[in-house]
C-alpha positions in Angstrom: 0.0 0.0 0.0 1.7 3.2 -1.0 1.4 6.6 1.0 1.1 9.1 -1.8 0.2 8.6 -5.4 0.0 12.4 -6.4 -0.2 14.7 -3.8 -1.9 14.1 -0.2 -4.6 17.0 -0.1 -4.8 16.0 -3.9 -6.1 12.4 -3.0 -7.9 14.0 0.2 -10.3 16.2 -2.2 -10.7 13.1 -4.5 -11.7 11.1 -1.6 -14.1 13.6 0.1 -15.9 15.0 -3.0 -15.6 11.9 -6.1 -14.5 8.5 -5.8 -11.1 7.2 -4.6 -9.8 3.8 -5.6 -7.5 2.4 -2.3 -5.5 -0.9 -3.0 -5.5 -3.5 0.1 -2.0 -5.0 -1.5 -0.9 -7.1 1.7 -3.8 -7.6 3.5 -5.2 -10.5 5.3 -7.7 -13.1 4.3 -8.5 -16.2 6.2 -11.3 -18.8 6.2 -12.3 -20.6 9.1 -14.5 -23.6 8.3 -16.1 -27.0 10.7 -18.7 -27.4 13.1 -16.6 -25.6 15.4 -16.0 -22.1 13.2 -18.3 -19.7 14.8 -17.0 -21.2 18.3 -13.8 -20.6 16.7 -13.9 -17.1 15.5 -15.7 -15.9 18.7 -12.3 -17.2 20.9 -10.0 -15.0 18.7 -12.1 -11.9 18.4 -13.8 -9.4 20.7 -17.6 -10.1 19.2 -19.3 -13.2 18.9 -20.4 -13.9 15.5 -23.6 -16.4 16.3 -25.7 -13.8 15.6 -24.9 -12.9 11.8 -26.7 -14.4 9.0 -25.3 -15.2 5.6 -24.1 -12.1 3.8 -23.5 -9.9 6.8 -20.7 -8.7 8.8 -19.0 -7.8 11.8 -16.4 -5.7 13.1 -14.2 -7.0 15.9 -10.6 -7.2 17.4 -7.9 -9.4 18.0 -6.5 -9.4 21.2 -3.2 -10.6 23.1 -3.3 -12.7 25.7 -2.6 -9.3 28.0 -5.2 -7.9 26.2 -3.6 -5.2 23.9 -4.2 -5.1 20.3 -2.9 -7.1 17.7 -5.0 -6.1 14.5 -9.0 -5.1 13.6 -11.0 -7.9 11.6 -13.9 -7.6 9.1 -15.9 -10.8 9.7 -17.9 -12.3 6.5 -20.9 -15.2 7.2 -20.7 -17.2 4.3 -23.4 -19.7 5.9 -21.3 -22.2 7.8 -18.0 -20.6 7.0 -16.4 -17.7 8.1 -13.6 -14.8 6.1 -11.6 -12.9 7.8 -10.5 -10.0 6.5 -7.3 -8.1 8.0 -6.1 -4.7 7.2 -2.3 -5.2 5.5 -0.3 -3.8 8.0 -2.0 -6.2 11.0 -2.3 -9.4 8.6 1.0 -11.0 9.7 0.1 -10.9 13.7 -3.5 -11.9 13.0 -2.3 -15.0 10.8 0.3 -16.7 13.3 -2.4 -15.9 16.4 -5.8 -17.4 14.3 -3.0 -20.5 13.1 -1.7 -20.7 16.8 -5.7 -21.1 18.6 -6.5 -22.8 15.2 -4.1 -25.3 16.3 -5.8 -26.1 19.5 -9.2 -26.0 18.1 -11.3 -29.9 17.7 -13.9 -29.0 14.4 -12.8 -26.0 13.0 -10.2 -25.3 10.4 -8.2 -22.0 9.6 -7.0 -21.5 6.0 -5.0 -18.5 4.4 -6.8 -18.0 1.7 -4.5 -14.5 1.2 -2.6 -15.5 -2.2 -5.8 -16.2 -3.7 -7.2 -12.6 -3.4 -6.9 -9.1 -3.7 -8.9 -6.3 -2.5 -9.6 -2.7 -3.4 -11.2 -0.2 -1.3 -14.0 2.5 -3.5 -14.7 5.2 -1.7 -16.2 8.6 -1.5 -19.9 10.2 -1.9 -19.5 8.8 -5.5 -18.8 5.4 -5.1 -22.0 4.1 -5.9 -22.0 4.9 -9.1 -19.2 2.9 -10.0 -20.2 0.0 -7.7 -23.6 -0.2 -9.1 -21.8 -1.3 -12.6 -20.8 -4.6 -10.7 -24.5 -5.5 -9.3 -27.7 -6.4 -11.0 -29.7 -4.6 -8.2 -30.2 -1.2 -7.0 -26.5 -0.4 -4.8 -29.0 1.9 -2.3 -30.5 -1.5 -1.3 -27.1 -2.7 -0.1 -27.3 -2.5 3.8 -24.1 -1.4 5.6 -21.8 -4.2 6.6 -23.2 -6.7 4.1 -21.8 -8.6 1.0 -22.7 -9.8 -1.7 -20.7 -12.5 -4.7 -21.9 -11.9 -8.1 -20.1 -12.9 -11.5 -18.2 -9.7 -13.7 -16.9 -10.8 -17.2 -16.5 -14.4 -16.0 -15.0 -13.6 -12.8 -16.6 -14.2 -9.4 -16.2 -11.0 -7.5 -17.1 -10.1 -3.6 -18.7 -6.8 -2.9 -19.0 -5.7 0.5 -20.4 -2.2 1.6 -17.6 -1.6 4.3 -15.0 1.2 4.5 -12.9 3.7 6.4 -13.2 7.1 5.5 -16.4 7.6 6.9 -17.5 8.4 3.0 -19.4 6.1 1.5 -17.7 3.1 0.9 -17.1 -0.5 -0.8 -14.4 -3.0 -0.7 -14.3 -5.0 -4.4 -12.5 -8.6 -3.4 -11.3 -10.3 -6.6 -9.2 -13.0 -7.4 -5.6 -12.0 -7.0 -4.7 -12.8 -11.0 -7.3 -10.4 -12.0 -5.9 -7.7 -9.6 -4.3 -5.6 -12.1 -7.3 -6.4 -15.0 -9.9 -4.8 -12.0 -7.5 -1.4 -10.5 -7.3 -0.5 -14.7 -11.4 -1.2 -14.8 -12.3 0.9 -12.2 -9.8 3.3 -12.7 -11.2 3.8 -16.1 -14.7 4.0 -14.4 -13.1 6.9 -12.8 -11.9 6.3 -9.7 -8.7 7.6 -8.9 -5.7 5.9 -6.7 -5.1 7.2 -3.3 -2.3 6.0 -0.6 -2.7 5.8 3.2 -1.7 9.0 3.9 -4.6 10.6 2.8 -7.1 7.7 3.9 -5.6 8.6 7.2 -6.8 12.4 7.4 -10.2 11.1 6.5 -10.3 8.5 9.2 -9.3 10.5 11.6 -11.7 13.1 10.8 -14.7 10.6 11.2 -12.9 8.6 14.0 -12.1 5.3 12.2 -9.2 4.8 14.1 -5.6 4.3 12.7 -4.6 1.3 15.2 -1.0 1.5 13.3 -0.8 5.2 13.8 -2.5 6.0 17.0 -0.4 3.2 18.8 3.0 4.3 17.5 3.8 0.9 17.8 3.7 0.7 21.4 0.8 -2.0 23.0 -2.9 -0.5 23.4 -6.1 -2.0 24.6 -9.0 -1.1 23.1 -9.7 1.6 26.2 -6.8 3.5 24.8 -8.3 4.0 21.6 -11.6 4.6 22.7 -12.5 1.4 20.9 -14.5 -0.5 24.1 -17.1 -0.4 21.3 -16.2 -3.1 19.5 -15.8 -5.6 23.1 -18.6 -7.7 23.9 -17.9 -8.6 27.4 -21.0 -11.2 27.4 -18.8 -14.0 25.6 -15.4 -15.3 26.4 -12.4 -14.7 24.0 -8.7 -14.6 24.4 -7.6 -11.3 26.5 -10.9 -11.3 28.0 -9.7 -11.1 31.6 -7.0 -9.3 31.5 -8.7 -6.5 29.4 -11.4 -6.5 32.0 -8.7 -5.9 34.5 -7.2 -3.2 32.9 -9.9 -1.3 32.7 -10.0 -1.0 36.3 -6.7 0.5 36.4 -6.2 3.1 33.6 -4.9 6.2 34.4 -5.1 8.2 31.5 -8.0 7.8 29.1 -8.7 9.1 25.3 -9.8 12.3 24.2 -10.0 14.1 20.4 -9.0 17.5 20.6 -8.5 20.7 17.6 -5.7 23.5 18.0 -7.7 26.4 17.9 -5.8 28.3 15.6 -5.3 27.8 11.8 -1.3 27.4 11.8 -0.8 23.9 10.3 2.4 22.5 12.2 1.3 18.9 12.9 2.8 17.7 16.3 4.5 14.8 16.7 2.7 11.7 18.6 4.4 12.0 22.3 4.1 15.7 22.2 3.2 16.6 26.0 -0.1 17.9 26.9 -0.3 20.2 30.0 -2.6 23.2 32.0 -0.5 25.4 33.8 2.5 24.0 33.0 1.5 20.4 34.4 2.0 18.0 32.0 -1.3 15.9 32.0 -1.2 14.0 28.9 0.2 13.6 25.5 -0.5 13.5 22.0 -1.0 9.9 20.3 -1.8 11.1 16.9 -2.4 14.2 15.0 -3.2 15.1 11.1 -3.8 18.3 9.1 -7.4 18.4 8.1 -8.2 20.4 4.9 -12.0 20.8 5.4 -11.7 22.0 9.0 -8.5 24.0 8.2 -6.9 22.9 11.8 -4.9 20.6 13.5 -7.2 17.8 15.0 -5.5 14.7 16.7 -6.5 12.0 19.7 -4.1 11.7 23.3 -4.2 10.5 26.1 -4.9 12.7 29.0 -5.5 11.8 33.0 -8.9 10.6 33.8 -9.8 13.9 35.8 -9.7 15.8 32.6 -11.2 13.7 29.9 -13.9 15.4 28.9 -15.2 17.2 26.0 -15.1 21.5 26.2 -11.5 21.9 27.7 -8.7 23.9 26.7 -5.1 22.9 27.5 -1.5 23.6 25.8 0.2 21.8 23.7 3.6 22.9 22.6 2.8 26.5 23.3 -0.5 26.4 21.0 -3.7 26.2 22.5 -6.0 23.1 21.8 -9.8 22.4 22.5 -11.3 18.8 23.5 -14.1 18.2 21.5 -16.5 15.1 20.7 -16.0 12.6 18.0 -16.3 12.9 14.6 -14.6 16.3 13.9 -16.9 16.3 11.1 -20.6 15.0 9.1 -18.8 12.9 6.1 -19.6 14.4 2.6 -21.8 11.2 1.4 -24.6 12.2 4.1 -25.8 14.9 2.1 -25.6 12.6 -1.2 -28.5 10.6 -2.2 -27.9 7.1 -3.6 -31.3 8.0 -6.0 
């Protein structure tokens, strides 16, 4: 997956206002099949997946046994069998960890399947238009978070109505030989390439959080990143306890916050926090955003203060918490009709 194709507000405009084509080069695709799958998947990730009927999905985690984060999975119901899709840069940790429980499992199998296919992310308030040349039914009767396999020129082809940007959004999932035969289609339809760092800005602007970025690296649990969201506490899975635990004893807590003025220096994550010279937090990640014209970012910040209306200093600028999103995606004001 590259970073920048043209030019980073370029691809920013392209996905906020047309359609932008995002290749998922590297990412993870696993099937988990037997008697035993749904059991299966429900052990590895932070939602149980009983509940979804054939053609749906889930969002969930993978967890550590400590309960940090390894990696975010998109979880397709293909009747009795389960894909698992992994974003590129988390694919590697999800793999050994599914193949390592897999491994210990009685009636369910794991496969990776990610050879086999290739993904591309279409996105923006024009998507549709593009999608809809892949189906033989109206796209604005394509609920969120479901799929659908139809046949394209002789080629069986996965469409899912998922995404990141907070735009409207579709992932196209196509055999990995006709990768480069699909990016020229759709490319040719009109969408136009974008890299990660401009994907980024959007997500962070409509809180689909950047686990790579807003982690740094370091271990997280989903209470870091505001991400408790996607835990369902009701069903046992590995990390369970200790994430439970943690929770008890976290210190410092997430918050989304905007410099107030328009100067476009982007802090570094680790950039100190304070009031009054007190350092009570620190910067986890930040981004330029276009549409706002300001600096918006997420930290971490001591319980006391995590709240939504404050003003504290950051590197001698002046920054305001505020609620999530920063900002009503560009798609909610364009009809599908």
């Amino acid at each position: 997956m590259k970073s920048v194709y043209t030019e980073t507000q370029e691809e920013y405009q392209v996905l906020r206002s047309t359609t932008g084509l995002i290749d998922y080069e590297g990412a993870g695709y696993f099937t988990v099949s037997g008697p035993a799958a749904a059991e299966l998947v429900g052990k590895v990730c932070t939602r149980p997946v009983d509940f979804l009927l054939e053609g749906q999905i889930s969002v969930a985690l993978v967890l550590r046994e400590d309960g940090t984060i390894l990696g975010e999975a998109q979880l397709h119901c293909r009747g009795a069998e389960y894909l698992v899709q992994v974003w590129p840069a988390q694919a590697d940790a999800v793999r050994a960890h599914l193949m390592a429980v897999a491994a210990d499992a009685a009636d369910a199998t794991v496969t990776d399947v990610s050879a086999d296919f290739h993904g591309f992310g279409v996105e923006g308030p024009e998507s549709f238009r593009i999608v809809q040349k892949f189906l033989d039914f109206p796209v604005a009767s394509m609920a969120y978070r479901s799929f659908v396999t139809s046949e394209h020129d002789g080629t069986e082809v996965m469409i899912s109505r998922t995404g990141v940007t907070g735009e409207y959004g579709y992932t196209v999932l196509v055999p990995a030989g006709k990768a480069t035969e699909m990016r020229e289609e759709l490319v040719g339809l009109g969408a136009r390439e974008c890299g990660l760092d401009a994907v980024d800005i959007c997500r962070m602007e409509t809180r689909f959080a950047n686990l790579e970025r807003e982690t740094a690296g370091d271990a997280a649990t989903p209470f870091d990143l505001g991400l408790q969201w996607m835990v369902d506490f009701n069903h046992e899975f590995v990390g369970s306890e200790a994430l439970a635990d943690s929770q008890q004893s976290q210190a410092r807590q997430p918050v989304c916050w905007m410099v107030t003025d328009e100067a476009a220096d982007v802090p570094s994550a680790g950039t100190a926090i304070s009031v009054a010279e007190t350092e009570i937090g620190a910067v986890t990640h930040a981004v330029f955003s276009p549409t706002l014209k300001r600096v918006i970012g997420t930290a971490q910040v001591d319980s006391a203060v995590a709240a939504s209306g404050l003003r504290f200093d950051l590197a001698g600028r002046e920054i305001r918490t505020i609620s999530a999103p920063f900002l009503v995606a560009t798609s909610f004001g364009v009809s599908m009709e």
